[in-house]
One Martini backbone bead per residue (centre of mass of N, CA, C, O) as a GRO file, in nm:
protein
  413
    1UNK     BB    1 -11.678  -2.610   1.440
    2UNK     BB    2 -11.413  -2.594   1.707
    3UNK     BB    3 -11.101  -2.464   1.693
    4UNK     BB    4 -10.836  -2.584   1.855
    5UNK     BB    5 -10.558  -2.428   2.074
    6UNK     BB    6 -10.267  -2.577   2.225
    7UNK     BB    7 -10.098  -2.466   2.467
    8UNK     BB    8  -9.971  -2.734   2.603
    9UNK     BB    9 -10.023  -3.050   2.493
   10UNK     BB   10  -9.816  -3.207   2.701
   11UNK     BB   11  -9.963  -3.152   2.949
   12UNK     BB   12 -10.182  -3.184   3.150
   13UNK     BB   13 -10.386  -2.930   3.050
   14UNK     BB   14 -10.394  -3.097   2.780
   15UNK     BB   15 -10.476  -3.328   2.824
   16UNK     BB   16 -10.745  -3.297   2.928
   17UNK     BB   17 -10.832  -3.131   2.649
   18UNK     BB   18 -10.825  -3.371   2.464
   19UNK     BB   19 -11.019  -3.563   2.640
   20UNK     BB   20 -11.230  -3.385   2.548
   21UNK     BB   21 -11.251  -3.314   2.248
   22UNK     BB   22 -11.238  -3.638   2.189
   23UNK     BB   23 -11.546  -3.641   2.238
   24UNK     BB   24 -11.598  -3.409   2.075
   25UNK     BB   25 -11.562  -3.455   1.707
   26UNK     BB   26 -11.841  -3.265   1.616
   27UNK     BB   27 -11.710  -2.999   1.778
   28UNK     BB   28 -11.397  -3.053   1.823
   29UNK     BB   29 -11.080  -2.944   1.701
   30UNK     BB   30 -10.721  -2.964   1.710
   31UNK     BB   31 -10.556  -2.738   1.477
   32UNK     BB   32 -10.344  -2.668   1.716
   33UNK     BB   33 -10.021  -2.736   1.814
   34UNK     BB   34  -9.803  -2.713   2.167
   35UNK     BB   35  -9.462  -2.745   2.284
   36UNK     BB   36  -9.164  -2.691   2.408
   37UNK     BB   37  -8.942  -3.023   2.383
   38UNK     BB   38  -9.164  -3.260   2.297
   39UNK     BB   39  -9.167  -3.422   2.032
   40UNK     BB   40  -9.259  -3.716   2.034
   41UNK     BB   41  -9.522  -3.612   2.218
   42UNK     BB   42  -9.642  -3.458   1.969
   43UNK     BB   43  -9.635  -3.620   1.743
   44UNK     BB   44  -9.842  -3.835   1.879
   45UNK     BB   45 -10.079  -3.636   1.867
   46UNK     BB   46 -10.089  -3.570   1.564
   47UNK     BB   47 -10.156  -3.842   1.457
   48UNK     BB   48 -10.433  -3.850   1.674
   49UNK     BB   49 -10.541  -3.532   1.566
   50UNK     BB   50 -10.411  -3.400   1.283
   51UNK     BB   51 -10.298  -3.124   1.270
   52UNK     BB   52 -10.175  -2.834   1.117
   53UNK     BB   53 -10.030  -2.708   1.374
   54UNK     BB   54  -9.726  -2.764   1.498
   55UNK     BB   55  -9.514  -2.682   1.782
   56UNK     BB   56  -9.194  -2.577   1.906
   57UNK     BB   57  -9.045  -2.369   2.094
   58UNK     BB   58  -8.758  -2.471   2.059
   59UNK     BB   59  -8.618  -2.386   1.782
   60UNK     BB   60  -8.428  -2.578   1.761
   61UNK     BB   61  -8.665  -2.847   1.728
   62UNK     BB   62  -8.782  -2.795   1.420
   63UNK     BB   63  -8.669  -2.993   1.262
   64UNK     BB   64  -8.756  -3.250   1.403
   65UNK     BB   65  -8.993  -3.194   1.375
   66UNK     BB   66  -9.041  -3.216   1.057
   67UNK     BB   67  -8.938  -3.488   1.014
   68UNK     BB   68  -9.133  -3.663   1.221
   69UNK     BB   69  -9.376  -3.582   1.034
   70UNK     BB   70  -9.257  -3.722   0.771
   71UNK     BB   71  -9.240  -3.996   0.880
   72UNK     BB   72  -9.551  -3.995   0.985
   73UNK     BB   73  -9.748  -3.902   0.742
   74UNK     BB   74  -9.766  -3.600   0.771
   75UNK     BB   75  -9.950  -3.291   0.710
   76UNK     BB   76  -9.802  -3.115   0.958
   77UNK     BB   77  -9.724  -2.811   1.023
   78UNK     BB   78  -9.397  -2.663   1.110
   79UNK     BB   79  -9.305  -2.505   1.404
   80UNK     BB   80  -9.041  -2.215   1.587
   81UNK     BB   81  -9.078  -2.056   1.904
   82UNK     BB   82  -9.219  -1.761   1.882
   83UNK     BB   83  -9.331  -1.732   1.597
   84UNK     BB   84  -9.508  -2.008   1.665
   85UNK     BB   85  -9.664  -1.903   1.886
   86UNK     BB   86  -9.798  -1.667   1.756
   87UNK     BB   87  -9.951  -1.844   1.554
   88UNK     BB   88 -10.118  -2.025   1.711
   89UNK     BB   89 -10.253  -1.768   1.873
   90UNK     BB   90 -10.289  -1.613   1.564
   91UNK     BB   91 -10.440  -1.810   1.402
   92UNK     BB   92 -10.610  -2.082   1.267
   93UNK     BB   93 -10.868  -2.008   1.507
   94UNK     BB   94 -11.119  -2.009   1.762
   95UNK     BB   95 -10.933  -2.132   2.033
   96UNK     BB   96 -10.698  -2.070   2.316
   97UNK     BB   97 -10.507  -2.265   2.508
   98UNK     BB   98 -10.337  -2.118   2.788
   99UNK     BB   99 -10.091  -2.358   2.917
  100UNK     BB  100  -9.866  -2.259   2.997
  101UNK     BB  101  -9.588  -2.209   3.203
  102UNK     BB  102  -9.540  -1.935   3.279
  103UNK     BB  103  -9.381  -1.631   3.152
  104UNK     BB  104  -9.377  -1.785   2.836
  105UNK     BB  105  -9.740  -1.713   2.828
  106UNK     BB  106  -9.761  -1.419   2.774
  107UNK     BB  107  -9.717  -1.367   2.449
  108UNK     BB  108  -9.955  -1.549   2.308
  109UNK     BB  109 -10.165  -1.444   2.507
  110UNK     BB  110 -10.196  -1.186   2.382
  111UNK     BB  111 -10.217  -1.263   2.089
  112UNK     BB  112 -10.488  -1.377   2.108
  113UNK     BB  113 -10.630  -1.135   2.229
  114UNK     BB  114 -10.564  -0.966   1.971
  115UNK     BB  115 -10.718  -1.169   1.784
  116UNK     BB  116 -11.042  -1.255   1.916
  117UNK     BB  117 -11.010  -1.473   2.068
  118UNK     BB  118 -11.112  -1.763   2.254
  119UNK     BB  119 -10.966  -1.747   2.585
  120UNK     BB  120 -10.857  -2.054   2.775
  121UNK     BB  121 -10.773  -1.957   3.085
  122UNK     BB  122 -10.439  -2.123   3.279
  123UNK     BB  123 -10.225  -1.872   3.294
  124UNK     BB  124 -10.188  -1.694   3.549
  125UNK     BB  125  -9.903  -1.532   3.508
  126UNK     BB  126 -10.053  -1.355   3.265
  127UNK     BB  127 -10.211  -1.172   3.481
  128UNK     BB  128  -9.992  -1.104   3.695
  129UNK     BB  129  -9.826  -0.951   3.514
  130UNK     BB  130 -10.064  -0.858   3.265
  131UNK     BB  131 -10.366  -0.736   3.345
  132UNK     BB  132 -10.414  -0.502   3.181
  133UNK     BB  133 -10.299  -0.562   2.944
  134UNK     BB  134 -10.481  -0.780   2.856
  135UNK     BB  135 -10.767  -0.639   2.918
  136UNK     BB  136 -10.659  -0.434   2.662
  137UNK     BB  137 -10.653  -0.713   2.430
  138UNK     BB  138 -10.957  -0.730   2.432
  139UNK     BB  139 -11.076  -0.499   2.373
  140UNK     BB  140 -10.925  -0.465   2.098
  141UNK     BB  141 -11.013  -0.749   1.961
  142UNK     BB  142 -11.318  -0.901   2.083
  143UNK     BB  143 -11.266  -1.118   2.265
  144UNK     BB  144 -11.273  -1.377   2.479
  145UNK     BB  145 -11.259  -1.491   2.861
  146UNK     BB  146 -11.213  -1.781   3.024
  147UNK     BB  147 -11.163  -1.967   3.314
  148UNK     BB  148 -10.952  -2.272   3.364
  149UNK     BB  149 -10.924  -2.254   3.657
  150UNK     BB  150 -11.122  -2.382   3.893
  151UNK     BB  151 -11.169  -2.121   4.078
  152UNK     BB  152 -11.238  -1.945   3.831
  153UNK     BB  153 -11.457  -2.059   3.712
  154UNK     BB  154 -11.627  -2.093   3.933
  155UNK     BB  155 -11.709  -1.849   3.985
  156UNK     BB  156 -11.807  -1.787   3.677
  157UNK     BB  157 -12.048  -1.978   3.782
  158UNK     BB  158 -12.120  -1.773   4.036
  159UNK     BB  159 -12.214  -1.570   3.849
  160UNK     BB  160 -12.379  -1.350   3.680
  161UNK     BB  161 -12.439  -1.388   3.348
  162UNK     BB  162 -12.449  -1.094   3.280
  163UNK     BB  163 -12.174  -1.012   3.436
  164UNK     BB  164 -12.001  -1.208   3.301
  165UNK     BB  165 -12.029  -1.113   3.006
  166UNK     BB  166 -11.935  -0.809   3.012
  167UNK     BB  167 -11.642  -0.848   3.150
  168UNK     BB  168 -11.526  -1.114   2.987
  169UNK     BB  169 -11.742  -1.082   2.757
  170UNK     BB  170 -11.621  -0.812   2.559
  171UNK     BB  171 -11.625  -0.607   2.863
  172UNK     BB  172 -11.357  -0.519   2.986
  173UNK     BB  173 -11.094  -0.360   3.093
  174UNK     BB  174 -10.903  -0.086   3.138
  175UNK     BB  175 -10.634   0.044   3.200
  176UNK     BB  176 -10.444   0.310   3.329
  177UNK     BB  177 -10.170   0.471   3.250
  178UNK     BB  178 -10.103   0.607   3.522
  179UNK     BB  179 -10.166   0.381   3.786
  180UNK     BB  180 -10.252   0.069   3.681
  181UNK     BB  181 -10.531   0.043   3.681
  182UNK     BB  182 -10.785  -0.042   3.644
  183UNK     BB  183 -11.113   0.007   3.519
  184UNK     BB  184 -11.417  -0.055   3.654
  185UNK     BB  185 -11.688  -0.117   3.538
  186UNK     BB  186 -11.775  -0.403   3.653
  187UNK     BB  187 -11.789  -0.440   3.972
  188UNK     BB  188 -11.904  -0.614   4.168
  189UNK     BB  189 -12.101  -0.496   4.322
  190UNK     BB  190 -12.332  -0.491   4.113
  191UNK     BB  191 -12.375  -0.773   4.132
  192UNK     BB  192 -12.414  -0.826   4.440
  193UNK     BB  193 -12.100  -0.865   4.593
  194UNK     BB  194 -11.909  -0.912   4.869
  195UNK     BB  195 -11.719  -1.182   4.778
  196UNK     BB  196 -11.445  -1.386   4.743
  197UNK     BB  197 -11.372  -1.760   4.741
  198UNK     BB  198 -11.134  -1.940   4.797
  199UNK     BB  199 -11.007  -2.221   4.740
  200UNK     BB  200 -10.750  -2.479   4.938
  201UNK     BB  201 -10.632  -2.737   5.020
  202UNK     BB  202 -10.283  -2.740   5.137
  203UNK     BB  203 -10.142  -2.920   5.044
  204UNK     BB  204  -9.916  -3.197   5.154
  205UNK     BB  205  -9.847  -2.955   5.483
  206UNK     BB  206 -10.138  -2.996   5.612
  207UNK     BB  207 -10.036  -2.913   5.947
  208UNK     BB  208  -9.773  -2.775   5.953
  209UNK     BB  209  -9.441  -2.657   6.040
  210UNK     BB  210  -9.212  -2.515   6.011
  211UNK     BB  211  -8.985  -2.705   6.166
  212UNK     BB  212  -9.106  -2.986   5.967
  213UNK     BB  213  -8.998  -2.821   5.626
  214UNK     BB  214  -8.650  -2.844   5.633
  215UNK     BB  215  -8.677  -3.141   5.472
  216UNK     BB  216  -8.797  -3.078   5.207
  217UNK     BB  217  -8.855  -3.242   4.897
  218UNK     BB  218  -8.942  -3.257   4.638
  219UNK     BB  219  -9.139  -3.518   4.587
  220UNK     BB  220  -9.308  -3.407   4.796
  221UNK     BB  221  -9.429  -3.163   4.706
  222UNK     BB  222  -9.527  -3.333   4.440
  223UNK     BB  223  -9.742  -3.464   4.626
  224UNK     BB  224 -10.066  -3.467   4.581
  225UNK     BB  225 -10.373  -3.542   4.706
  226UNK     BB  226 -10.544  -3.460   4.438
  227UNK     BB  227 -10.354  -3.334   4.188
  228UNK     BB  228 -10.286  -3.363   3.882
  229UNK     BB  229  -9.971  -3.235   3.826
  230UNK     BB  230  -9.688  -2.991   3.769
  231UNK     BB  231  -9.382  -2.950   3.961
  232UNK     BB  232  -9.441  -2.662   3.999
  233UNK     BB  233  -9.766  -2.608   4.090
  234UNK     BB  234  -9.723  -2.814   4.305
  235UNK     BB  235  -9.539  -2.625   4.495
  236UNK     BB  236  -9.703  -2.373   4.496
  237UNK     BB  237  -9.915  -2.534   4.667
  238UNK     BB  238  -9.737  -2.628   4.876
  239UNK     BB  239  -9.685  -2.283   4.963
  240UNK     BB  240  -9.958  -2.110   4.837
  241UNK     BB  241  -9.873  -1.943   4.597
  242UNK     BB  242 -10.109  -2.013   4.379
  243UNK     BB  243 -10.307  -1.861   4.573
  244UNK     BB  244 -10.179  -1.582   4.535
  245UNK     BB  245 -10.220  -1.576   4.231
  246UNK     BB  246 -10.518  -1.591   4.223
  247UNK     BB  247 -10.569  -1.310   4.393
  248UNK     BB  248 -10.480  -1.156   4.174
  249UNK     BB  249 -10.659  -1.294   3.892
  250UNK     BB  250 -10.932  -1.194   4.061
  251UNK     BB  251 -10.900  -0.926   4.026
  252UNK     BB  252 -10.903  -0.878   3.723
  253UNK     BB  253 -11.133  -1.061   3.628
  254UNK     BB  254 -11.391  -0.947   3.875
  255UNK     BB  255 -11.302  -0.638   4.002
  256UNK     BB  256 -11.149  -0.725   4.289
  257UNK     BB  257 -11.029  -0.653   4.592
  258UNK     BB  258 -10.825  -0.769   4.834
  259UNK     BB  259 -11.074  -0.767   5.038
  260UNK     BB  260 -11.248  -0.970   4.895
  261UNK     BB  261 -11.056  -1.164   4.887
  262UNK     BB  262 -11.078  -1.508   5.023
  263UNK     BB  263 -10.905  -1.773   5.188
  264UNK     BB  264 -11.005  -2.103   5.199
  265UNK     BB  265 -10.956  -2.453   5.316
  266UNK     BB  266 -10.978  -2.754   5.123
  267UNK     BB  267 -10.919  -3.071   5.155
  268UNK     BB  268 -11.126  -3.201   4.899
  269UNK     BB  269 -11.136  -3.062   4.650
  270UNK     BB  270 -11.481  -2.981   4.582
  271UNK     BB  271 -11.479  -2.668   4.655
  272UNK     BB  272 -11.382  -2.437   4.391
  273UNK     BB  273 -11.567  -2.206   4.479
  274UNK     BB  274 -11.709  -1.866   4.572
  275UNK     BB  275 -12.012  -1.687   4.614
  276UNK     BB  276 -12.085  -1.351   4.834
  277UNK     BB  277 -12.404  -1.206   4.869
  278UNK     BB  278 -12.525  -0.937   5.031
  279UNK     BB  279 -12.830  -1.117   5.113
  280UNK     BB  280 -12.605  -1.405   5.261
  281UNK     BB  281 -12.557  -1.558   4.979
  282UNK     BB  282 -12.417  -1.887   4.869
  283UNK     BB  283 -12.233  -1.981   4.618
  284UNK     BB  284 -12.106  -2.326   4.476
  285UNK     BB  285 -11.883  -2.520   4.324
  286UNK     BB  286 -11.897  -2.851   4.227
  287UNK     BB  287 -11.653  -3.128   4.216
  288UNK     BB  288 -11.443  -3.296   4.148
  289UNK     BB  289 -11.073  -3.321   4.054
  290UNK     BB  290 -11.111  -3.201   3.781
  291UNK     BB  291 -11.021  -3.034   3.473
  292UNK     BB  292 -11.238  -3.133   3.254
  293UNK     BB  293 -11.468  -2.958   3.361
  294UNK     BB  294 -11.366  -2.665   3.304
  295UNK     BB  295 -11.309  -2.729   2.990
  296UNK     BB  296 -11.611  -2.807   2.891
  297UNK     BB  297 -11.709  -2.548   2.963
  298UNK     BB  298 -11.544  -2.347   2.807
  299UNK     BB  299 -11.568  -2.483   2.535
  300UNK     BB  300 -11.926  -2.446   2.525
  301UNK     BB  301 -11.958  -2.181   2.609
  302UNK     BB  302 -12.325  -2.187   2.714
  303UNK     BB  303 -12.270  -2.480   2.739
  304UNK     BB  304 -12.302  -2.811   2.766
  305UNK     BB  305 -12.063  -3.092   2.848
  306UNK     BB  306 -11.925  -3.370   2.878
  307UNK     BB  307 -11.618  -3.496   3.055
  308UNK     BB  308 -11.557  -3.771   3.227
  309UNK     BB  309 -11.681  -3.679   3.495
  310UNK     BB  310 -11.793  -3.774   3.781
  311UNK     BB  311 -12.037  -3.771   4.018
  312UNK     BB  312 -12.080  -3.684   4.300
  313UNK     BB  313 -12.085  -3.836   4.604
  314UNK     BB  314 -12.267  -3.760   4.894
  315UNK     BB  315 -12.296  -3.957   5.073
  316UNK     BB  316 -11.975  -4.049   5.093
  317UNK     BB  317 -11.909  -3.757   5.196
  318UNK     BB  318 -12.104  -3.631   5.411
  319UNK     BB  319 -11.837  -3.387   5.469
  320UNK     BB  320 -11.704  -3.045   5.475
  321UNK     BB  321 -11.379  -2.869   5.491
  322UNK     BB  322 -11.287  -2.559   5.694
  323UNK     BB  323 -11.012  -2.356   5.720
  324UNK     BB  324 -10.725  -2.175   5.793
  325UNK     BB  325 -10.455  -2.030   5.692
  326UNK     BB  326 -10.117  -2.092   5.742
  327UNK     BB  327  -9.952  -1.762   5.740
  328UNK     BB  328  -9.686  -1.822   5.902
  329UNK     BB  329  -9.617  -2.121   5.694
  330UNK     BB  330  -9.739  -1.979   5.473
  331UNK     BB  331  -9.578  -1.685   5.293
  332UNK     BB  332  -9.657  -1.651   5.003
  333UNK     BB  333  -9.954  -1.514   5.045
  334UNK     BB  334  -9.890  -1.264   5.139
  335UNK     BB  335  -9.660  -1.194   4.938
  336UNK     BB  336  -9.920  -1.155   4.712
  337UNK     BB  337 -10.097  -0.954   4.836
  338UNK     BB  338  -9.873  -0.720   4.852
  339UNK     BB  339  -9.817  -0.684   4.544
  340UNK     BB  340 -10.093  -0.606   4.491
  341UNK     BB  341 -10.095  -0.358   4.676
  342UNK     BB  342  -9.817  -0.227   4.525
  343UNK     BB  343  -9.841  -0.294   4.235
  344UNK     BB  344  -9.745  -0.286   3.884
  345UNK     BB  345  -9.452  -0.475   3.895
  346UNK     BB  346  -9.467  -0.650   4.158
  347UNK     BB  347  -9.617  -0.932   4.024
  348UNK     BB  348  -9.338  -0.931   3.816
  349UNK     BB  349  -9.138  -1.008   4.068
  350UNK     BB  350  -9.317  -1.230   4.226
  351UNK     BB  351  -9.290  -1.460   3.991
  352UNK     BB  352  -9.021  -1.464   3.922
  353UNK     BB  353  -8.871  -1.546   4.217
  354UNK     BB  354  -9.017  -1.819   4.201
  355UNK     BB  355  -8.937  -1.951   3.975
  356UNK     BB  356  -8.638  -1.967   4.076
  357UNK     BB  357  -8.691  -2.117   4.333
  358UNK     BB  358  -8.842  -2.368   4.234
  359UNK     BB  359  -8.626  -2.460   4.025
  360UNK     BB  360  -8.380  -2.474   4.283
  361UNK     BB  361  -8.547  -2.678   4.446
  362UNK     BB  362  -8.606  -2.900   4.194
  363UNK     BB  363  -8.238  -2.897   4.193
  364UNK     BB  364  -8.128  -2.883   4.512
  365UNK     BB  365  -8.061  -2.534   4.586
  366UNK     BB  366  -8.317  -2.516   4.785
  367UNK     BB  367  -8.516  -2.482   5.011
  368UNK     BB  368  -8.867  -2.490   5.117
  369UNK     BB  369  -8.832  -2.208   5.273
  370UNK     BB  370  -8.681  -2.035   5.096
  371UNK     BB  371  -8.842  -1.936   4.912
  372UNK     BB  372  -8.979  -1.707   5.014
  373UNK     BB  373  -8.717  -1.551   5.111
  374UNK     BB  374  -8.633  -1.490   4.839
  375UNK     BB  375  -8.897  -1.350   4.742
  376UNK     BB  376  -8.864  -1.111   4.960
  377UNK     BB  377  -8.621  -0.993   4.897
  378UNK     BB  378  -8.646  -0.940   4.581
  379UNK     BB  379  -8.897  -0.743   4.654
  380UNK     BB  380  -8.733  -0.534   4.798
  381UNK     BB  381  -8.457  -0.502   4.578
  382UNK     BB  382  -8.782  -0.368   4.416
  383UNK     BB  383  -8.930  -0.165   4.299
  384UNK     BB  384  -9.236  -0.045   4.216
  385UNK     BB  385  -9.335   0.002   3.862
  386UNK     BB  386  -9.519   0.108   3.628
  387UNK     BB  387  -9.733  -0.005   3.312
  388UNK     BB  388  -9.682   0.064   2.999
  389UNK     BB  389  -9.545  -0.241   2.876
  390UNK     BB  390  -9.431  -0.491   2.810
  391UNK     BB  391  -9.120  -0.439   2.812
  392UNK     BB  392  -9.173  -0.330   3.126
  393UNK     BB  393  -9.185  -0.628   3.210
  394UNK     BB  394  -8.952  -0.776   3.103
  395UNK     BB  395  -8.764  -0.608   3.291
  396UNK     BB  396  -8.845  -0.690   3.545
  397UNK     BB  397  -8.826  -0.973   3.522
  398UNK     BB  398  -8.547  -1.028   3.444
  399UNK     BB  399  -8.397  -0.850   3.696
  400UNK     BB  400  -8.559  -1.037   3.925
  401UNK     BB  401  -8.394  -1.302   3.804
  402UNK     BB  402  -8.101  -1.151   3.872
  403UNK     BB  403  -8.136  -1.101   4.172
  404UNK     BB  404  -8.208  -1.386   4.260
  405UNK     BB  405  -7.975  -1.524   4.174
  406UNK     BB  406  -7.754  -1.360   4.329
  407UNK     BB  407  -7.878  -1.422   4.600
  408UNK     BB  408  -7.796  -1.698   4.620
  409UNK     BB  409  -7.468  -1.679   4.545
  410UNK     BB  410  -7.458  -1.498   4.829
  411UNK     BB  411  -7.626  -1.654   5.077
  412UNK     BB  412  -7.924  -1.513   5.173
  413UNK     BB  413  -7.970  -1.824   5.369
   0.00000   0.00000   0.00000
């Protein structure tokens, strides 16, 4: 029986992974749950699954939390803050879903991974600020890290599974403390790979042009016409940058450099990602647009088992579309490209960046065009600086933070 902590077990892929769980009662329990903010929505799931230790991250909601479990006869321990979220990744389980939404997931993650959890790793954003740091917290560690991102797992399923096994499991890479470049042990190339092609949707916008965008509402934004996901992945969908984050993930998860990862465009989102092989052959993992499907491979990994997701019918999808990314109007995806070859702290002040435009975004205060020019100007005035340390992560992030909210109450577009 297989202990799982879910952190974010309120959010969509917490929804999918406990729908997977909640299948083999046999294989997994939930042992662990963490949520944001929302008490009553996770106080009813620990009724459900029962789990020793419920956490709630905002700290000022640990009494409501622990009172309303003591209210519904549960006997599950609360905790709140970074505390408990650090708790609940380092402490009484054995495998971690790290689905936090952005650089909140960054440290609890790292925490897993140093304590030798099976992490399987959804907060993208954790290895875009601090992969070479991850990396280096797995070898300390000794525990498992398979992505549960579709595209990343994709590939995952179609390497070889010795090569997959070496350096994602058990065998990462280490840091580079002078250069902060990855060390790779085993770059793809070895295992006879010649790119990596990631799929993306291309989102709500596919086929519109920059002029078309200039009063694209939140609502547009998050109307995924494939996925359902959380308003904020949803729009970086929507710009493209989700897929620019995944090109960074994918430096650091497979060994690959910025020129062997290539996006191309399937709005049908079915095939979840490539991997081709220098004798010109290509592997392709296939399955509806379902995040179950990732998590039950990852959960059982190296078995398989049950998802609740339906079989592909080729017959009725009859044929697959792939275009190229217009990076002309969808600008988030060269700019995520630009800062991974930049490296250092470049990808933890593009990631702060956007999450701040984002935000100001889906809250009426930036149009939908200005996220793209927020992030790069935010980019211009902050050079990028080697990563000795999260402390100095952390600072890049806060720095990012405040030059690009400044920027914004400047007019700077």
């Amino acid at each position: 029986m297989k202990r799982i902590a879910v952190l974010g077990a309120t959010g969509s892929i917490g929804a999918s992974a406990l729908d997977v769980i909640a299948r083999h009662p046999d294989r997994f329990r939930a042992s662990v749950l963490a949520a944001h903010r929302k008490v009553d929505e996770l106080v009813a799931l620990c009724v459900r699954f029962q789990p020793d230790l419920a956490v709630i991250a905002d700290a000022a909601l640990e009494t409501q939390l622990r009172d309303k479990l003591a209210s519904a006869g549960l006997s599950t321990r609360a905790a709140g803050g970074a505390a408990g979220l650090l708790e609940a990744a380092s402490g009484d389980c054995d495998t971690v879903i790290a689905a936090i939404v952005g650089a909140a997931g960054l440290e609890s993650t790292l925490a897993a991974a140093r304590a030798g959890k099976r992490l399987l790793l959804a907060n993208k954003e954790a290895v875009v600020m601090a992969g070479a740091l991850l990396l280096d917290a797995l070898h300390t560690g000794g525990g498992d890290l398979i992505p549960i991102d579709s595209e990343h797992n994709a590939i995952f399923q179609c390497l070889p599974f010795q090569w997959g096994q070496t350096r994602l499991i058990k065998r990462p890479s280490l840091l580079d403390k002078q250069s902060n470049r990855s060390i790779e042990s085993d770059p793809i190339e070895k295992a006879g790979v010649r790119r990596i092609v990631l799929t993306a949707s291309g989102g709500p916008f596919r086929g519109r042009k920059r002029a078309e965008l200039a009063t694209i509402t939140p609502a547009q934004a998050c109307a995924h016409p494939n996925w359902s996901m959380g308003r904020k992945i949803s729009v970086d969908s929507a710009t493209l940058m989700n897929k620019g984050l995944e090109v960074i993930e994918a430096h650091w998860l497979f060994g690959a450099a910025p020129a062997q990862i290539e996006v191309v465009v399937h709005p049908q989102s079915l095939v979840h990602s490539l991997v081709e092989y220098a004798d010109g052959s290509m592997l392709a993992q296939l399955g509806n647009p379902d995040m179950r499907t990732a998590l039950a491979h990852a959960l059982a990994w190296p078995q398989r088992v049950d998802a609740g997701v339906p079989a592909l019918d080729l017959i009725r999808i009859g044929q697959l579309q792939f275009e190229a990314p217009d990076r002309d109007t969808f600008a988030c995806l060269d700019l995520a490209y630009r800062a991974l070859a930049a490296g250092g702290t470049a990808p933890t002040i593009l990631n702060a960046a956007n999450e701040v435009a984002v935000a100001a975004f889906l809250d009426g205060n930036l149009s939908f065009l200005a996220i793209a020019e927020l992030i790069e100007a935010t980019l211009g005035a902050m050079p990028a600086e080697p990563v000795h340390s999260i402390e100095t992560l952390l600072h890049a992030d806060l720095t990012a933070r405040q030059i690009a909210q400044r920027k914004m109450r400047q007019g700077f577009c």
